[in-house]
C-alpha positions as CSV (number, residue, x, y, z in Angstrom):
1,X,-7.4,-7.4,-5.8
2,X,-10.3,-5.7,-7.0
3,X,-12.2,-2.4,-6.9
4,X,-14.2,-4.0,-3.7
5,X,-10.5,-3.9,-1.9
6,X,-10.2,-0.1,-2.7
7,X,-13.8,0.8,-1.4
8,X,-12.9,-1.5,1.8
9,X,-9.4,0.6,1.9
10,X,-10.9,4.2,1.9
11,X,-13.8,3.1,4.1
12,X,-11.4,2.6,6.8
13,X,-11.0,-0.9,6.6
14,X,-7.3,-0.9,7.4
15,X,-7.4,-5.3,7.2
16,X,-7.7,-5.4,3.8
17,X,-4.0,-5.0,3.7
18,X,-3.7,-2.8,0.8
19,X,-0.4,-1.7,-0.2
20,X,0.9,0.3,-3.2
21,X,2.2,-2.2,-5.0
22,X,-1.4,-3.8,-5.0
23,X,-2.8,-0.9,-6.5
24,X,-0.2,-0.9,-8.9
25,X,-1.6,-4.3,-10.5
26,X,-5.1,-3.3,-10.3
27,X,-6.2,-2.0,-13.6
28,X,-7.0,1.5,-13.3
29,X,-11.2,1.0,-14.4
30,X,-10.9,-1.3,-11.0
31,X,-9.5,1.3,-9.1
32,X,-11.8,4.1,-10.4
33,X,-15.1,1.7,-9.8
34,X,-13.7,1.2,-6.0
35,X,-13.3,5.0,-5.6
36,X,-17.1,6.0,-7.1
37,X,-18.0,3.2,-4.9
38,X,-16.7,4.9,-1.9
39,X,-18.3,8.4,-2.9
40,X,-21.6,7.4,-3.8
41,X,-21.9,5.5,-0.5
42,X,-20.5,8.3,0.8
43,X,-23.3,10.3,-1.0
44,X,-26.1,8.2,0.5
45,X,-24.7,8.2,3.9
46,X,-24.8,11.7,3.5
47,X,-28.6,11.9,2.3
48,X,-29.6,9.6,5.0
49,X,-28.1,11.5,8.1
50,X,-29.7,14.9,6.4
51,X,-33.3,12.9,6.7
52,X,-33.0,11.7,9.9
53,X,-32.4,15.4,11.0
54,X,-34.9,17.3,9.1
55,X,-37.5,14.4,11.4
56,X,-35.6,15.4,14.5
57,X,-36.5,19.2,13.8
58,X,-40.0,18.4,13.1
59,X,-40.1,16.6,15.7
60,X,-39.5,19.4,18.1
């Protein structure tokens, strides 16, 4: 397991299988990466969809 399983774990990607105990034996750095991972994707998603609506209001 690796910080690519916790990103694919909080992005809703339930078939990673990712149980407690796996987290347990990741090191924490791996588990951190996965999580900033997750938010700065997160971030950029977030970026994007606030672009494509400032064209959709000028746009109109």
């Amino acid at each position: 397991m690796n910080r690519w399983h916790v990103y694919d774990y909080l992005k809703g990607n339930r078939r990673s299988n990712l149980k407690a105990k796996d987290i347990e034996n990741i090191s924490a750095d791996e588990v951190k990466e996965g999580v900033i991972e997750f938010v700065l994707q997160n971030e950029r998603n977030s970026k994007s969809n606030d672009l494509v609506k400032n064209i959709a209001n000028w746009e109109s």
